[in-house]
C-alpha positions in Angstrom: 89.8 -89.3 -7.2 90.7 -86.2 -9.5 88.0 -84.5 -11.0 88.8 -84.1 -15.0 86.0 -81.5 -16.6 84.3 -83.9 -19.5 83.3 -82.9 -22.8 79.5 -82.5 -22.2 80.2 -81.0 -18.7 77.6 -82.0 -15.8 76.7 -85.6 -17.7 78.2 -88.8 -15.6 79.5 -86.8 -12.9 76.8 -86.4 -10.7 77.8 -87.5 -7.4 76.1 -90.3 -7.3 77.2 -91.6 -10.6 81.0 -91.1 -9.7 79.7 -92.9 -5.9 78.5 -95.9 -8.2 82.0 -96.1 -10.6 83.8 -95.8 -7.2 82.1 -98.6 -5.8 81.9 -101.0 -9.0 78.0 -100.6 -8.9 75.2 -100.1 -11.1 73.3 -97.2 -10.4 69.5 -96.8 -10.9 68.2 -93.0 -11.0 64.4 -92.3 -10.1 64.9 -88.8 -9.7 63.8 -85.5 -11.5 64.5 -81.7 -11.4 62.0 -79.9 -9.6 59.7 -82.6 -8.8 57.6 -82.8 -5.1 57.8 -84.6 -2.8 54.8 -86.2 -3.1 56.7 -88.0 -6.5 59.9 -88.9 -4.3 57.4 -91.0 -2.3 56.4 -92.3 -5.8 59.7 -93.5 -6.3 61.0 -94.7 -3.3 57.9 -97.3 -3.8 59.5 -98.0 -7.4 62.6 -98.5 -5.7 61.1 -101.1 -3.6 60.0 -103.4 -6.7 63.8 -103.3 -7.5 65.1 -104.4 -4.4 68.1 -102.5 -4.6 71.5 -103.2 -2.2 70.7 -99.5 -0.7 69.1 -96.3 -1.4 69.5 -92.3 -1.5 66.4 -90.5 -0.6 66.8 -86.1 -1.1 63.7 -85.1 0.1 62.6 -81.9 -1.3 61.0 -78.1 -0.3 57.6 -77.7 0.1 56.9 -75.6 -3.1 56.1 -78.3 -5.0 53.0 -79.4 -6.3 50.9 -81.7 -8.3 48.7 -80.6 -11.1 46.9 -83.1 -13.6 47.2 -82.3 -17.5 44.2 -81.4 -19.3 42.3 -84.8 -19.1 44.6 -86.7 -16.5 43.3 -88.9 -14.0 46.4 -90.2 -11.5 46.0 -94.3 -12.2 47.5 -96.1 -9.1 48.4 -98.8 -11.1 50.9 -97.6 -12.8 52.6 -95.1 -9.9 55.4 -92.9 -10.8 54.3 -93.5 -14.5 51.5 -90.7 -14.0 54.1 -88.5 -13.7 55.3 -86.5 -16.3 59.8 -87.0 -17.0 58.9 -86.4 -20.6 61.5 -83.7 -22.2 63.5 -83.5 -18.6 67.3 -83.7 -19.7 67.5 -86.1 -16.1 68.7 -89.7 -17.1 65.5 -91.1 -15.2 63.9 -90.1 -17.9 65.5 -92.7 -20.0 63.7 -95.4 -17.9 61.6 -97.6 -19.7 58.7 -97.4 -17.1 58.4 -94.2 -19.0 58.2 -95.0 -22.3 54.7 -96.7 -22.5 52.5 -94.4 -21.1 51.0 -91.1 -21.0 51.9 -89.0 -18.0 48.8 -87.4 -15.9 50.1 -85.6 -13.7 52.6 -82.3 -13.4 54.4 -82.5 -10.8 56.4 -78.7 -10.1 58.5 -75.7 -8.9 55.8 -73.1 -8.0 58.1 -70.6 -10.2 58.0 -73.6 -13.1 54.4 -73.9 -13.4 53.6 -70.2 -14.0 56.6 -69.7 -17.1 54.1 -70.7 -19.5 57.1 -70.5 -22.2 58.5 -73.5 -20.9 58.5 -76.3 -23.4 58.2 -79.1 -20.9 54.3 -77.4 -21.1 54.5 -78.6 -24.9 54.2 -81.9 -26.7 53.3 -84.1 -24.2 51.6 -85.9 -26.4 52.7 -85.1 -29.2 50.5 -81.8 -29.6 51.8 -78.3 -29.8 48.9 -77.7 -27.4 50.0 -76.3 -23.9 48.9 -78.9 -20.7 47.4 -76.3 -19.2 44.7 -74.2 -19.8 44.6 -70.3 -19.4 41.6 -71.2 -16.6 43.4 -73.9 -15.2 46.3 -71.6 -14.9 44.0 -68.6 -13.1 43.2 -71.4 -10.6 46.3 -72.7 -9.9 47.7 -68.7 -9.1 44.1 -68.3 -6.8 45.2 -71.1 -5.1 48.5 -70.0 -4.3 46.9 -66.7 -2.9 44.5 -67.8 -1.3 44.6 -71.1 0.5 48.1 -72.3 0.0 49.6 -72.4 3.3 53.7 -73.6 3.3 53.8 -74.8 6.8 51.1 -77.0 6.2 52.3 -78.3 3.2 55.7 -78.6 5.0 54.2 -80.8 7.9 52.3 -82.7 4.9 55.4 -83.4 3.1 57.1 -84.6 6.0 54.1 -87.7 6.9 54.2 -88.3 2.9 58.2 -88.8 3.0 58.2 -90.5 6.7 55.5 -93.7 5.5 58.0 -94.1 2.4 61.1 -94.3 4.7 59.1 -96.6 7.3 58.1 -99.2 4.0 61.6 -99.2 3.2 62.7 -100.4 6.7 59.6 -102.7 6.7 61.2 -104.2 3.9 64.7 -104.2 5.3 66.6 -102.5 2.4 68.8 -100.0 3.6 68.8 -96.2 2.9 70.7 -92.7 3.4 68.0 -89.9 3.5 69.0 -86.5 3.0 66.4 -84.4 5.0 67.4 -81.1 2.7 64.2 -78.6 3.7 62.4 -81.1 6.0 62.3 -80.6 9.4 64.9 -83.5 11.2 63.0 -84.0 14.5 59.8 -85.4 12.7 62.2 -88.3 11.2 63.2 -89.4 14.6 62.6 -93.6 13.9 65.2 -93.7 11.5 68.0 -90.4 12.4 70.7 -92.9 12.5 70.0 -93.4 8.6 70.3 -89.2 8.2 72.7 -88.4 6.2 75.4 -85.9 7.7 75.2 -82.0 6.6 78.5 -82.4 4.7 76.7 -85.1 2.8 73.8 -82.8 1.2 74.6 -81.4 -2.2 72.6 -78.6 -1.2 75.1 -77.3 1.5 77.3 -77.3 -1.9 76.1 -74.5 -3.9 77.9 -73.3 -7.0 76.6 -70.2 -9.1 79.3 -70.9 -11.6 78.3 -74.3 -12.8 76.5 -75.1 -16.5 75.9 -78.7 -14.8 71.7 -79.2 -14.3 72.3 -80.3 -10.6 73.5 -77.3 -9.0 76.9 -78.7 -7.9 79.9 -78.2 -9.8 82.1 -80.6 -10.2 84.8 -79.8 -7.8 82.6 -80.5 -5.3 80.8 -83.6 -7.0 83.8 -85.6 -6.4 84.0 -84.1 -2.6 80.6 -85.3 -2.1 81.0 -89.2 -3.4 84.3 -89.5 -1.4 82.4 -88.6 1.5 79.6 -90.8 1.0 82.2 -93.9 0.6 83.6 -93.1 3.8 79.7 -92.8 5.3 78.7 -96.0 3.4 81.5 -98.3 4.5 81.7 -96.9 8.0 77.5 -97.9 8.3 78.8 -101.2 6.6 75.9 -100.6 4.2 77.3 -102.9 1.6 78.0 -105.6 3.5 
């Protein structure tokens, strides 16, 4: 594969989009920018409804949170649908699960929540009003000197992620998980389903890159050639 720079540079060639092209599939993306991974939980049970032919899990760091909008009450009914993708430039957001309801939860980067000019704050509902209020805010900054503790979370993270990956081998679709900042040794029932270090965009980082992944795209195309060789050496496709 030879990487070719395209027009709107960092759109179609994230590595799992030139993975799918490579392998003449279609390619379903639940994921978001600096969600937690309380939501990648939320969308590997999403994933399950859609009984895919195999999944990638990226678990995330533990500075991530949840925070409901002014007025939001988390529905279970409607799962990763409480969660906000509303103005994120990720294709997920595309995803008609998301285009019928309201979002009620925010779902962030410790650093996101407190840049009160960012406009993912705005227009939720099609207000100019932030979704946070200037008390809620005080709160959430209390919290975070006070009783947040990112161990803790970490360990908490790590049982949240874990039941997902157990529900998908319940079900017996098959998965790649990329551990990322989760500690490996607590994911002991499934570390032949680990992906390998050369695997993790992460390990890949690129300062020079205007792409909204982190990876340039160099490196994108290293990335899905190594995860064809992983995937048909696991015979995951078969």
């Amino acid at each position: 594969m030879s990487p070719v720079k395209p027009p709107n540079y960092g759109h179609n060639e994230h590595f799992t989009e030139i993975l799918a092209r490579t392998l003449s599939m279609n390619l379903i993306s639940l994921s978001r920018g600096a969600c937690g991974n309380n939501v990648i939980r939320l969308q590997i049970e999403e994933a399950i409804k859609m009984n895919p032919a195999f999944v990638i899990i990226g678990a995330t760091s533990e500075d991530r949170i949840e925070i409901p909008f002014i007025g939001g009450t988390f529905d279970p009914a409607v799962g990763l649908s409480n969660i906000n993708y509303k103005n994120f430039p990720d294709v997920s957001s595309e995803l008609n699960i998301f285009k019928y309801t309201e979002p009620s939860l925010i779902s962030e980067t410790i650093n996101n929540i407190f840049s009160l000019s960012d406009p993912r704050w705005h227009n939720i509902s099609g207000s100019n009003k932030s979704a946070l209020t200037e008390e809620q805010m005080k709160i959430i900054k209390d919290y975070f000197l006070y009783c947040y503790n990112s161990s803790w979370k970490k360990q908490l993270d790590t049982w949240v992620i874990a039941e997902g990956l157990r529900k998908l081998d319940d079900f017996g679709i098959p998965y790649v998980f990329i551990t990322s900042g989760l500690p490996r040794d607590n994911f002991y029932f499934c570390d032949d389903k680990i992906a390998n270090f050369d695997m993790d965009p992460r390990n890949y980082p690129s300062n020079n890159t205007a792409a909204r992944f982190h990876v340039d795209l160099k490196d994108s195309y290293i990335l899905a050639e190594k995860w064809v060789t992983y995937i048909n050496s696991k015979g995951l496709l078969q």
